[in-house]
C-alpha positions in Angstrom: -211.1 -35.1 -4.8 -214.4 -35.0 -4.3 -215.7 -36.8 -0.8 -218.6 -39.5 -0.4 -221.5 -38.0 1.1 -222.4 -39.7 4.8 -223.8 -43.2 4.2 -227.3 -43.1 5.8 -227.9 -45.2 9.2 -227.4 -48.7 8.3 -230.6 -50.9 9.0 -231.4 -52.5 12.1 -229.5 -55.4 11.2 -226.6 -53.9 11.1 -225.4 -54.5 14.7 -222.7 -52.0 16.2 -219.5 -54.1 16.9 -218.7 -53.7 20.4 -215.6 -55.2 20.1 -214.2 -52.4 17.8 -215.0 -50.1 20.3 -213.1 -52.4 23.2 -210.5 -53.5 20.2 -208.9 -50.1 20.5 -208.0 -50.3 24.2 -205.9 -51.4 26.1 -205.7 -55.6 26.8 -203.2 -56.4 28.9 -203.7 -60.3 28.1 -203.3 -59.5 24.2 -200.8 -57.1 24.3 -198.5 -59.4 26.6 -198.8 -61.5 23.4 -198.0 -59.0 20.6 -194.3 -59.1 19.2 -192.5 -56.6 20.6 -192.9 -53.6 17.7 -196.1 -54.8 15.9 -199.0 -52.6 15.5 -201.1 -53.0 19.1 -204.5 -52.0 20.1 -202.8 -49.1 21.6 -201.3 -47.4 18.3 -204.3 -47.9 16.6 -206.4 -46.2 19.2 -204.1 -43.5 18.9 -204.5 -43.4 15.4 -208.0 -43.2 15.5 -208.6 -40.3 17.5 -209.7 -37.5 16.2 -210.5 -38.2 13.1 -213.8 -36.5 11.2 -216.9 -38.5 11.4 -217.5 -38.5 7.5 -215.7 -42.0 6.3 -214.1 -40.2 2.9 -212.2 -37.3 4.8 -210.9 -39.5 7.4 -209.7 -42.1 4.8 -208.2 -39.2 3.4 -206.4 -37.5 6.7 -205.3 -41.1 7.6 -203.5 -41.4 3.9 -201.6 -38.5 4.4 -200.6 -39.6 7.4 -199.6 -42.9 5.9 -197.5 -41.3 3.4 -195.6 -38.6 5.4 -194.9 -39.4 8.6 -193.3 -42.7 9.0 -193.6 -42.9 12.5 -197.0 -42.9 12.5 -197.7 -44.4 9.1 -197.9 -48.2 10.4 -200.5 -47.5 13.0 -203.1 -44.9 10.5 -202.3 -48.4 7.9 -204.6 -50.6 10.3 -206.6 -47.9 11.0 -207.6 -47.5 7.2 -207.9 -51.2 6.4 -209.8 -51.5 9.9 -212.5 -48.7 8.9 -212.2 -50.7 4.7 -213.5 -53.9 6.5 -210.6 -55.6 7.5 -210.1 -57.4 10.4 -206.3 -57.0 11.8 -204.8 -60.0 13.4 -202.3 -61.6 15.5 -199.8 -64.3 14.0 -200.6 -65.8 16.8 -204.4 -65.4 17.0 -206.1 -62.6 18.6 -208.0 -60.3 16.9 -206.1 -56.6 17.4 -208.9 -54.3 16.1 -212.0 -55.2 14.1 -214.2 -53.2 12.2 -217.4 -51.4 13.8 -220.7 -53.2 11.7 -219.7 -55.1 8.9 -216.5 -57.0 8.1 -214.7 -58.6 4.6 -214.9 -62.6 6.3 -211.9 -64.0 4.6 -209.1 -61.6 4.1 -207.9 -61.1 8.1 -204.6 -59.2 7.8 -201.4 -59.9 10.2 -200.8 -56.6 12.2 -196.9 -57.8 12.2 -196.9 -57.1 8.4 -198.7 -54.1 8.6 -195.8 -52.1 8.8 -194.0 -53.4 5.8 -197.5 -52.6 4.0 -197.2 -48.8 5.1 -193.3 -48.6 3.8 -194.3 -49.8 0.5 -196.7 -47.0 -0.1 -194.5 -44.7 1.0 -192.0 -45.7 -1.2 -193.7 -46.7 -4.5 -193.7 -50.1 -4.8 -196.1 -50.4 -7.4 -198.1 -53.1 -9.6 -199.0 -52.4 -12.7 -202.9 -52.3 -14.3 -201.8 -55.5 -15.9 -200.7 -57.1 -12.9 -204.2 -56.3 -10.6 -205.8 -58.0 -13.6 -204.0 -60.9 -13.5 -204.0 -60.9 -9.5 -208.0 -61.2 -9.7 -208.2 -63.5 -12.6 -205.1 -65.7 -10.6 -208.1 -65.6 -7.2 -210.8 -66.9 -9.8 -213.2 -64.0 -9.6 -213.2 -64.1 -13.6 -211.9 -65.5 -16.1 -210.7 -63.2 -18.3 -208.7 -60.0 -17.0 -210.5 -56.8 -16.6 -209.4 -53.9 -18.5 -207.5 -50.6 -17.3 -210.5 -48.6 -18.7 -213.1 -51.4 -16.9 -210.8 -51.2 -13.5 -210.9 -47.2 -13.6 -214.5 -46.9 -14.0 -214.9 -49.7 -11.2 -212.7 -47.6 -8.9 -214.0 -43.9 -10.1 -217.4 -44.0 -8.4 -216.7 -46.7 -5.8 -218.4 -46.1 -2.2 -219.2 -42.4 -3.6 -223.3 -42.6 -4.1 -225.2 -41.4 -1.5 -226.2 -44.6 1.4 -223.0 -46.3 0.4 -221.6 -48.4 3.2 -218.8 -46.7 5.2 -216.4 -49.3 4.5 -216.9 -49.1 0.9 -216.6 -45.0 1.5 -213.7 -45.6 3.0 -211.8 -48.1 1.1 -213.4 -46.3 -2.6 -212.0 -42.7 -0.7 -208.3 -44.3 0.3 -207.6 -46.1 -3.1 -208.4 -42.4 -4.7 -206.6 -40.5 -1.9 -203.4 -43.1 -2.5 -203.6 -42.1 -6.6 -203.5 -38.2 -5.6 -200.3 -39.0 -3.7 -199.2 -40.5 -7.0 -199.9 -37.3 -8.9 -202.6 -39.6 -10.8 -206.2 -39.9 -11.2 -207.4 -42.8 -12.0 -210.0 -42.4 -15.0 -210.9 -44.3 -17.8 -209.2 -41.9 -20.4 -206.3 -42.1 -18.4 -202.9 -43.9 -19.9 -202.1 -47.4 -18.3 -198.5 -46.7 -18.8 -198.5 -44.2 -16.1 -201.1 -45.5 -14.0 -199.3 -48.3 -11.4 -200.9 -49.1 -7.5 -198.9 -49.1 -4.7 -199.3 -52.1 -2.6 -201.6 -50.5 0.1 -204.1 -49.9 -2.9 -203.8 -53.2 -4.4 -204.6 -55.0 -1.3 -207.6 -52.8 -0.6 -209.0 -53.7 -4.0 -208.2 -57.4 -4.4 -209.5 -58.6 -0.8 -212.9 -56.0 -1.8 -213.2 -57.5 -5.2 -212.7 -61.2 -3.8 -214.2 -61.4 -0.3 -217.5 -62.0 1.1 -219.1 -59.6 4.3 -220.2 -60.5 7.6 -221.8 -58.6 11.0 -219.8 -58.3 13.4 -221.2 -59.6 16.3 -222.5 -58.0 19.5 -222.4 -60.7 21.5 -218.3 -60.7 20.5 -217.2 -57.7 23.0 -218.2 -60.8 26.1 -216.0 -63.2 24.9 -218.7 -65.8 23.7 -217.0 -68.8 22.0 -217.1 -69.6 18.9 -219.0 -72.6 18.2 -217.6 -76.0 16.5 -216.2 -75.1 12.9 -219.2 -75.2 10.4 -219.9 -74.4 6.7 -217.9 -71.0 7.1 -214.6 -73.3 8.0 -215.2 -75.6 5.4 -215.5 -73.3 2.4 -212.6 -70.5 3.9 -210.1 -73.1 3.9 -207.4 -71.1 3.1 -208.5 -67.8 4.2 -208.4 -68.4 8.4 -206.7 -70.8 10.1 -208.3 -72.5 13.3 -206.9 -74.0 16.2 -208.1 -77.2 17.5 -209.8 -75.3 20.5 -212.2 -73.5 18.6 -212.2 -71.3 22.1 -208.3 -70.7 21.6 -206.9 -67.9 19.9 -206.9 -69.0 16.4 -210.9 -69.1 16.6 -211.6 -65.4 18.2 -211.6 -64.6 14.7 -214.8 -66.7 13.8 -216.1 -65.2 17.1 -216.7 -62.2 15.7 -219.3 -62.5 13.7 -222.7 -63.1 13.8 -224.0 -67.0 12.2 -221.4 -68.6 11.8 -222.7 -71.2 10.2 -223.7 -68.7 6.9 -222.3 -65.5 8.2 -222.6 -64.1 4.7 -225.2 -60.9 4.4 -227.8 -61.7 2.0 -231.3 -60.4 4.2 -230.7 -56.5 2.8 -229.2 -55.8 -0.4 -228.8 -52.1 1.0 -226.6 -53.3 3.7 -223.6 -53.8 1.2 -224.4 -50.6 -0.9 -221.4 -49.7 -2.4 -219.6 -52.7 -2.6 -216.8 -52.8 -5.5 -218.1 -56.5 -6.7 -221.0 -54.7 -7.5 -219.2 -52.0 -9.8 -216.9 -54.3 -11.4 -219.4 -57.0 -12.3 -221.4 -54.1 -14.3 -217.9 -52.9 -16.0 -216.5 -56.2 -16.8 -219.3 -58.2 -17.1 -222.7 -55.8 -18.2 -225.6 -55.6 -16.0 -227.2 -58.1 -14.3 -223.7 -60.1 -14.1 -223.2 -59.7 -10.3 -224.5 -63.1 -10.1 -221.4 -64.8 -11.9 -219.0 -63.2 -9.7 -221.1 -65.0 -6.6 -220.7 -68.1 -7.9 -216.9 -67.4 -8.1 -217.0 -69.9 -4.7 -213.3 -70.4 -5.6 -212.2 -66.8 -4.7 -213.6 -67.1 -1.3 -210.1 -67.7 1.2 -208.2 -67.1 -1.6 -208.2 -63.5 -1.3 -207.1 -63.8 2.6 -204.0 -65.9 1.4 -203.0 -64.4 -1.7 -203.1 -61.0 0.3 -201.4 -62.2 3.2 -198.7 -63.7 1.1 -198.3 -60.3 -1.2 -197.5 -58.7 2.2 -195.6 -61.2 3.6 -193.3 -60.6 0.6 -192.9 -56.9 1.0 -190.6 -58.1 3.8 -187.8 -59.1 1.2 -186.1 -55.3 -0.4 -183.5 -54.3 -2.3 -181.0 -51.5 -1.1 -179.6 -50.1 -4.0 -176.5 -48.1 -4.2 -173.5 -46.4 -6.4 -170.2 -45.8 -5.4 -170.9 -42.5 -7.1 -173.9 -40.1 -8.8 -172.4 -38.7 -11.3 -169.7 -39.6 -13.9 -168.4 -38.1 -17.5 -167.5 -39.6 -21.0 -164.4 -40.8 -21.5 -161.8 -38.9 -22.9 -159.2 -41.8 -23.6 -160.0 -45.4 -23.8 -158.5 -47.6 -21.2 -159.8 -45.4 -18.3 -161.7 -46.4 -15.1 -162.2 -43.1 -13.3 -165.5 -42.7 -15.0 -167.0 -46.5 -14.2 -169.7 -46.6 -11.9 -170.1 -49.3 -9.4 -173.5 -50.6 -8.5 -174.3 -53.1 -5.6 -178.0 -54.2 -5.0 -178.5 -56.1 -1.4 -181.3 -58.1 -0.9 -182.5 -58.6 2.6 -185.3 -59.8 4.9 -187.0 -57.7 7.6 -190.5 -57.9 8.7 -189.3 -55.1 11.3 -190.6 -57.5 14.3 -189.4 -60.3 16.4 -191.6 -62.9 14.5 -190.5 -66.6 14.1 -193.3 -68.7 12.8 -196.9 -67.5 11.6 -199.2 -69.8 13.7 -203.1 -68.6 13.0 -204.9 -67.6 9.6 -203.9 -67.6 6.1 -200.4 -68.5 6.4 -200.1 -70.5 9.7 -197.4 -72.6 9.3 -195.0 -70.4 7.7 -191.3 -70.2 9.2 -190.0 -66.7 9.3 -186.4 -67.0 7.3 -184.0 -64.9 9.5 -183.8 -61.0 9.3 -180.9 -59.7 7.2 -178.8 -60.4 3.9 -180.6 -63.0 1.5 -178.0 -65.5 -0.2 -179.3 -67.2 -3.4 -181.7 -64.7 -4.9 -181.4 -63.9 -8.4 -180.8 -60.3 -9.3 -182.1 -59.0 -12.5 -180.5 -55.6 -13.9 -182.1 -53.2 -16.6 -182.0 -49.5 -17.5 -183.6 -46.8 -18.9 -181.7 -44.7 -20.4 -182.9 -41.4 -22.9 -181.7 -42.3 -26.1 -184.1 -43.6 -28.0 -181.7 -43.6 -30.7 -178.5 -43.3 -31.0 -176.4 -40.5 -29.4 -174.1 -40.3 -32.1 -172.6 -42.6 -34.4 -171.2 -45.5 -32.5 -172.8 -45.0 -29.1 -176.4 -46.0 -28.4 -176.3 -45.6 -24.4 -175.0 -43.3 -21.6 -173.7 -46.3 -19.7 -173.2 -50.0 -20.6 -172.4 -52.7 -18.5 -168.5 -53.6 -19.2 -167.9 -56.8 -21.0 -167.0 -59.1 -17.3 -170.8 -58.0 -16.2 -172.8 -57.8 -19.7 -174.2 -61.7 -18.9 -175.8 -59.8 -15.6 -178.0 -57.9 -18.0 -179.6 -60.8 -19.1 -179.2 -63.7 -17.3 -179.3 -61.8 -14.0 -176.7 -62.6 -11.2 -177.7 -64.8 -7.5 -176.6 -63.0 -4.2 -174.1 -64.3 -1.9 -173.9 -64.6 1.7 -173.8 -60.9 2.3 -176.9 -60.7 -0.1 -175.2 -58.8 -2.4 -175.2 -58.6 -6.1 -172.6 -55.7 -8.5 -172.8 -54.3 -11.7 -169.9 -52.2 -13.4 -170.7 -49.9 -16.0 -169.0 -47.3 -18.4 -169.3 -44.4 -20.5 -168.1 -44.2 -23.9 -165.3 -42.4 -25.4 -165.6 -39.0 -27.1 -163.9 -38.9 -30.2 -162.3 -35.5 -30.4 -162.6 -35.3 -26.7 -163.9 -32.2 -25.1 -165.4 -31.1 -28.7 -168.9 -29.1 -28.3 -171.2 -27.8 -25.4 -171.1 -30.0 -22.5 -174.8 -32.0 -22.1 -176.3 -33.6 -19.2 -178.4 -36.5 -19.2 -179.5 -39.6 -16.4 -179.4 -43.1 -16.8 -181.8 -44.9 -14.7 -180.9 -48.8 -13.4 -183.2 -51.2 -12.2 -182.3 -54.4 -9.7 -185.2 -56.9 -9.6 -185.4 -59.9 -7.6 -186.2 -62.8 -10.4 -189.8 -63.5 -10.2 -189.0 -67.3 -9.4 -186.4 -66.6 -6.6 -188.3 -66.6 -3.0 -187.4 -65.9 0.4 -189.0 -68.6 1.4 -190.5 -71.9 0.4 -194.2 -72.1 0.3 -194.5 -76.0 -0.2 -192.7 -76.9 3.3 -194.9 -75.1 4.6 -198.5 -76.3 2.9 -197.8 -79.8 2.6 -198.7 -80.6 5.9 -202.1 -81.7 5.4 -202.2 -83.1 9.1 -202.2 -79.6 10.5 -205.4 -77.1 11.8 -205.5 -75.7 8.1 -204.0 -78.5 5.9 -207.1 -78.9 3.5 -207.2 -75.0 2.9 -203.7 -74.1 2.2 -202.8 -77.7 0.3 -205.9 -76.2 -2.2 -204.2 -72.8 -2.4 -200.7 -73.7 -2.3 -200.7 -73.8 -6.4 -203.0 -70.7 -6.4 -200.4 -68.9 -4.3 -197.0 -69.8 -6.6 -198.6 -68.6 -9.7 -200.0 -65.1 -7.6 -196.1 -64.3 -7.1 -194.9 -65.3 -9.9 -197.3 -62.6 -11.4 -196.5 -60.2 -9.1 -193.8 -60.6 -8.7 -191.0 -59.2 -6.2 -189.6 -55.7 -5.2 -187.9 -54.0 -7.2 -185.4 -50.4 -6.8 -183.9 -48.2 -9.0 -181.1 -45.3 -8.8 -180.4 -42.8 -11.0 -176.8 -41.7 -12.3 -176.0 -38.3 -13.6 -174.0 -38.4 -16.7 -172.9 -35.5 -18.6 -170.3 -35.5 -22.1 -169.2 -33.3 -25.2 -170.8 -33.3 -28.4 -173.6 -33.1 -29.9 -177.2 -34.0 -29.2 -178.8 -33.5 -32.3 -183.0 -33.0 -33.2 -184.3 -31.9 -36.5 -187.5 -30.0 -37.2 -187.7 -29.6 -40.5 -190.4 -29.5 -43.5 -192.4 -27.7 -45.7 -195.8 -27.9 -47.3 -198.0 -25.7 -49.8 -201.5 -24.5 -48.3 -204.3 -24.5 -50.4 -206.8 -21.8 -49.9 -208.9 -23.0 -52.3 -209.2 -20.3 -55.2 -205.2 -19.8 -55.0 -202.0 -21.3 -52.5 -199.3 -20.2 -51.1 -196.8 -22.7 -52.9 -194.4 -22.9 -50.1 -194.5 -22.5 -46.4 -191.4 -24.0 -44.5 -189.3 -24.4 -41.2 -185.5 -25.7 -40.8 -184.6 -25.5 -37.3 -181.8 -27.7 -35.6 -180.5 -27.9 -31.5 -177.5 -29.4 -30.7 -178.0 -29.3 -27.5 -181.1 -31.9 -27.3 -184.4 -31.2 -26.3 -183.8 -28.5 -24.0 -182.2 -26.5 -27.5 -181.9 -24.0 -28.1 -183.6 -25.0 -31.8 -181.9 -22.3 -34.1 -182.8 -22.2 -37.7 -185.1 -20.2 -40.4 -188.9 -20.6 -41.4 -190.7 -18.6 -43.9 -192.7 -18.9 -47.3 -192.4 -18.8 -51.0 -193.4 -19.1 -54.3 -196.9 -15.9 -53.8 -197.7 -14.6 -57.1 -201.1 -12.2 -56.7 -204.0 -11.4 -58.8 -207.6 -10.6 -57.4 -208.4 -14.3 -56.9 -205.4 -14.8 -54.7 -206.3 -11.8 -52.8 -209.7 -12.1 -52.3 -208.6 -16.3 -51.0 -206.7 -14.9 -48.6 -209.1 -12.5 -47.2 -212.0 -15.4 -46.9 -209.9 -17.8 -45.5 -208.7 -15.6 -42.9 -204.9 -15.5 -43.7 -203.2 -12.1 -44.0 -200.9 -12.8 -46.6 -198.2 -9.7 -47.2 -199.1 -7.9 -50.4 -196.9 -7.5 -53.2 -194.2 -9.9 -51.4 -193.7 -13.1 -53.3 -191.7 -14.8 -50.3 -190.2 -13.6 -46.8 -187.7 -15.5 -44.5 -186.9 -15.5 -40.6 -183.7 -16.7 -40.9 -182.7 -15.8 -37.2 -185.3 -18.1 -34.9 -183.7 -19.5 -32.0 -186.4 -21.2 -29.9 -185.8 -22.4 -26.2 -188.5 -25.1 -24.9 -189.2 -26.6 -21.7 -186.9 -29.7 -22.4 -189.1 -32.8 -22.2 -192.6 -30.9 -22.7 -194.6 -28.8 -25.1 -196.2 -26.8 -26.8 -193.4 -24.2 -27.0 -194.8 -21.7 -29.7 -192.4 -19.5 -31.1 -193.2 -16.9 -33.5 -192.4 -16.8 -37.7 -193.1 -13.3 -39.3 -196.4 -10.8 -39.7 -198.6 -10.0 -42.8 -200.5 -7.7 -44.1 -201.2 -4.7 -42.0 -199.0 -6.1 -39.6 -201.3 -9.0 -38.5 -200.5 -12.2 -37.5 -199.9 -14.3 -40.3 -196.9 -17.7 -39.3 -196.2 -19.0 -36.3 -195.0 -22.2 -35.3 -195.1 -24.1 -32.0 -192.4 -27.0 -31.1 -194.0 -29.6 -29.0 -191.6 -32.4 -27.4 -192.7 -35.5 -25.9 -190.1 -38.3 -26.7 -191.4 -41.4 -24.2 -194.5 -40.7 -26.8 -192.9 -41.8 -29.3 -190.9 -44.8 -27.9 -192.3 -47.9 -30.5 -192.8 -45.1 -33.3 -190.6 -46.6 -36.4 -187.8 -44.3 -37.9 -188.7 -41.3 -40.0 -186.8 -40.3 -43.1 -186.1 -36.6 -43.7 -185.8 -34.6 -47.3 -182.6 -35.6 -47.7 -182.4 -39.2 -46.6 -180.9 -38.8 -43.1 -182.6 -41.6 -40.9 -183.9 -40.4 -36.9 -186.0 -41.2 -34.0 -189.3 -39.5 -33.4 -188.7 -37.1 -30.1 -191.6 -34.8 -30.9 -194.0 -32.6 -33.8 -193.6 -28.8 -35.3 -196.6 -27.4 -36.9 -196.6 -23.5 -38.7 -200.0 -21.9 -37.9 -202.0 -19.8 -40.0 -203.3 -16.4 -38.3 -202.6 -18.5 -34.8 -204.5 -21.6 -36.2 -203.6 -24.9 -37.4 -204.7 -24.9 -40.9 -207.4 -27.9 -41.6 -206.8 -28.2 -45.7 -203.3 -28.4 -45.7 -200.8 -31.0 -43.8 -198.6 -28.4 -41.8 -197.7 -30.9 -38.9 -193.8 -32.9 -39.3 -191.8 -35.0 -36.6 -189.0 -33.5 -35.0 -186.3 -36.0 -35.1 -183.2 -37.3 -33.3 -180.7 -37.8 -36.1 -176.8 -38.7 -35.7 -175.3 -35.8 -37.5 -176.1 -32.4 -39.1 -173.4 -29.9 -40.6 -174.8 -26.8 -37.9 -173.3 -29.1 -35.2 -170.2 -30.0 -33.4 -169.2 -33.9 -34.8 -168.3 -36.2 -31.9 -168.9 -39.7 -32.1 -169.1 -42.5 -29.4 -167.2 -45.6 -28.9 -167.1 -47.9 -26.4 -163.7 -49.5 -25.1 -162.7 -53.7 -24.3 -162.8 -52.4 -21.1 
């Protein structure tokens, strides 16, 4: 990954927060205050130290941190967001370390849920491309949702350029860092389907696209007051929370910064060099549109909430479990031994002693107690290999059993112990035991419903009497719909299954090549595994049909293609071609021509989630199958451009050259 050059000194206006530096120390009054557990002043000191000075390579050592060492994960979290521009929080008030110049006004983040943020990334809750969209569109910073293509460019160069802000650096660095953790790189040409952000990335981004930047002030580190609330508490709403005392510890926050009246940086556009606004206006928008994001007034506050409440949620997880890993066909209906037993439990842990959130974007809230969940609706799924059928009569390794079926799509609510159960079953092999035995997984999903929340967010807003009432009652609405689209956690297992029979792909076809003054009338390949994708593929593939005169010859010589001499047609009748299971090319090799040069080869490439909404193929003679991959014969080692020499490999139900089992499920 390639690292952000330095930002160059930041201009005079750019005042050094001295309450970072103090932020990171000890405070005896603050820390008294801090639920026992939370992220302190202390830890993210600790975190801190050491670090290299260049803002990409520390946002890079703090990610690894973050996503393997556990331990220390929750403290390097508010280090990273603190040196991105976020301010970390109290639910009670004071500030527990701000960032050093500049800081994002209206997304302060609680350091009670920091830790839940930092056990997220490490274990993979994601959002998809589609959902960020939709989170920014839900905040109102436009009105249509950006693209994967328009978000990847945004996110490719961000805080990279030479003078770019460290926080920009920083977050732009992190968001990249979190993708190589990911095994992904997030680029335009990349495919949404595999590209998802973990929570940690999708907070970075939404609270940089939404919120507006302020100094930090100087005069903070001496405990100056805030004054009486002003233009910066009128249009946050939402975003912070004040107590009545604007001296009390709901109002450090506004302390912070510098005019608080219009804190907002506008006197140097350098100042905010780097920002993302600035790099998604010009992808989503075009150039010179950075002014129609500014007017998006209504995303200011809501990015603190919506951001606050996304982390808030993290606090709800599923534990998902089997009573075993691995199970077998059947090999007599009426058996149980081979059901599997799933039980999802939803609880609530925010890993601190927290009861009620009093300052900021979701002062108000009650916490609901720590442990199992009762009344949240469970949703299962699966994904399962088969995008066909197995054999005739069976189109899954596991299906629920008839008393749980309703659970697959109408989902089931938890009861007092928060849990929720699915049974499932194999099929029954029909003759059993007939045929190589083949292993394959079955993936299931439990989802909290999308409607079901741990809490309820109206209690809590309507009061309209309280320090924040005007703010929250605005984004109350805002907030529902955010969920909704986002959604809650999610966890899957994974069950071994293995069973006799057959697994059965086809790669099969034949073609003439034209070589322009003459053909070869027939080239060809017939190869069959029963054994699935990891084969082996066993068949013949050869050519037909040569007759030569000194036009043929002399076609075969300009187009490159050593065709044998004298030899109307030759066969390979004996191929048997082991691949790399799920992924290609596999090339495999045909027969020689003349002179002993190369003349066919073929090469096997598999790639079935490729071809998961691909339609059915037909083969030669009429069998029906599922698209798993391609087989192409090459000329001299070359695909050949005049002449269609490309055919699916297909998943089909039966073939003579195999074992025939079918699949039945039981009434069970």
């Amino acid at each position: 990954m390639r690292r952000s050059p330095t930002g160059r000194r930041w201009l005079a206006l750019a005042v050094v927060a001295t309450l970072a530096a103090s932020g990171c120390t000890d405070d005896s009054d603050h820390d008294d205050a801090a639920p026992r557990g939370a992220v302190d002043r202390k830890s993210v000191a600790a975190a801190a130290a050491g670090l290299p000075a260049e803002p990409a390579a520390a946002a890079e050592r703090l990610v690894a941190t973050i996503t393997s060492d556990p331990a220390g994960s929750p403290a390097a979290t508010a280090e990273l967001l603190r040196r991105s521009g976020l301010v970390i929080v109290s639910a009670k008030g004071p500030v527990v370390a701000a960032p050093d110049e500049v800081a994002l006004l209206d997304a302060p983040v609680y350091a009670e849920l920091i830790p839940l943020l930092a056990e997220a990334a490490r274990e993979g809750d994601r959002y998809t491309p589609e959902q960020l969209s939709a989170l920014l569109v839900a905040v109102g910073l436009t009105d249509k949702p950006p693209t994967f293509a328009q978000l990847a460019t945004a996110i490719a160069g961000w805080g990279k350029q030479p003078g770019d802000g460290p926080v920009f650096a920083t977050a732009g660095a992190a968001v990249r860092a979190l993708a190589a953790q990911h095994r992904q790189v997030i680029h335009p040409a990349a495919d949404p389907a595999e590209v998802w952000f973990d929570p940690l990335q999708t907070i970075l981004l939404l609270t940089h696209a939404t919120s507006r930047f302020a100094l930090v002030s100087k005069d903070a580190k001496n405990g100056t007051a805030a004054p009486a609330p002003g233009l910066f508490d009128r249009l946050v709403g939402g975003g912070v929370a004040h107590a009545e005392d604007p001296k009390g510890a709901c109002g450090e926050f506004t302390a912070l910064f510098a005019a608080p009246d219009d804190p907002v940086i506008k006197a140097n556009s350098d100042f905010l060099k780097g920002e993302l606004k600035d790099r998604l206006a010009g992808a989503i928008l075009g150039e010179g549109a950075k002014e129609i994001f500014d007017k998006a007034n209504e995303a200011w506050g809501k990015a603190g909430a919506t951001a606050s409440a996304i982390m808030l949620m993290l606090g709800t997880r599923i534990d998902l479990t089997a009573d075993k890993s691995a199970t077998h066909f059947k090999h007599a209906p009426g058996s149980r031994g081979e059901h599997v037993q799933l039980t999802a439990t939803a609880t609530f842990d925010i890993k601190v002693a927290l009861e009620r959130l009093e300052c900021y974007a979701l002062a108000g809230v009650d916490m609901p107690k720590a442990g199992p969940m009762e009344g949240l609706t469970v949703r299962w799924s699966s994904q399962q290999p088969q995008a066909g059928t197995i054999q005739k009569g069976g189109n899954q390794l596991l299906q629920a059993v008839a008393a749980d079926s309703v659970k697959m799509t109408r989902g089931e609510k938890t009861g007092k112990d928060g849990k929720s159960t699915l049974e499932v079953k194999p099929p029954v092999e029909d003759p059993p035991g007939e045929g190589p035995e083949l292993r394959r997984k079955a993936t299931f999903i439990a989802a909290l419903d999308k409607e079901s929340f741990p809490f309820e967010l109206g209690d809590a807003y309507g009061l309209l009497g309280n320090p924040v009432g005007y703010g929250v009652g605005k984004t109350f609405d805002l907030l529902r719909d955010v969920l909704v689209k986002a959604g809650l956690p999610s966890q899957t297992i994974t069950i071994a299954v293995t069973y006799h029979g057959s697994d059965i792909l086809v790669a099969k076809g034949s073609n003439s090549v034209n070589l322009i003054l003459a053909s070869i009338p027939k080239v060809y390949v017939d190869l069959v595994s029963c054994t699935g994708l990891a084969g082996p593929f066993k068949g013949k593939a050869g050519y037909s049909g040569v007759e030569y005169s000194e036009f043929e010859q002399l076609a075969g010589a300009v187009a490159g293609i050593p065709v044998p001499a004298n030899i109307s047609g030759r066969e390979n009748s004996t191929l048997s071609v082991l691949t790399n299971d799920r992924s290609g090319p596999n090339p495999f090799f045909i027969m020689t021509g003349e002179g002993g040069k190369q003349f066919l080869d073929g090469v096997l490439d598999l790639n079935p989630d490729r071809y998961l909404n691909t339609r059915a193929e037909i083969l030669d003679d009429w069998r029906v199958g599922r698209p798993v991959g391609e087989v192409e014969i090459l000329l001299a080692g070359n695909s050949f451009p005049l002449s269609d020499l490309t055919w699916p490999v297909l998943r089909v139900t039966e073939d003579p050259r195999c074992p025939k089992v079918t699949y039945e499920y039981d009434n069970l």
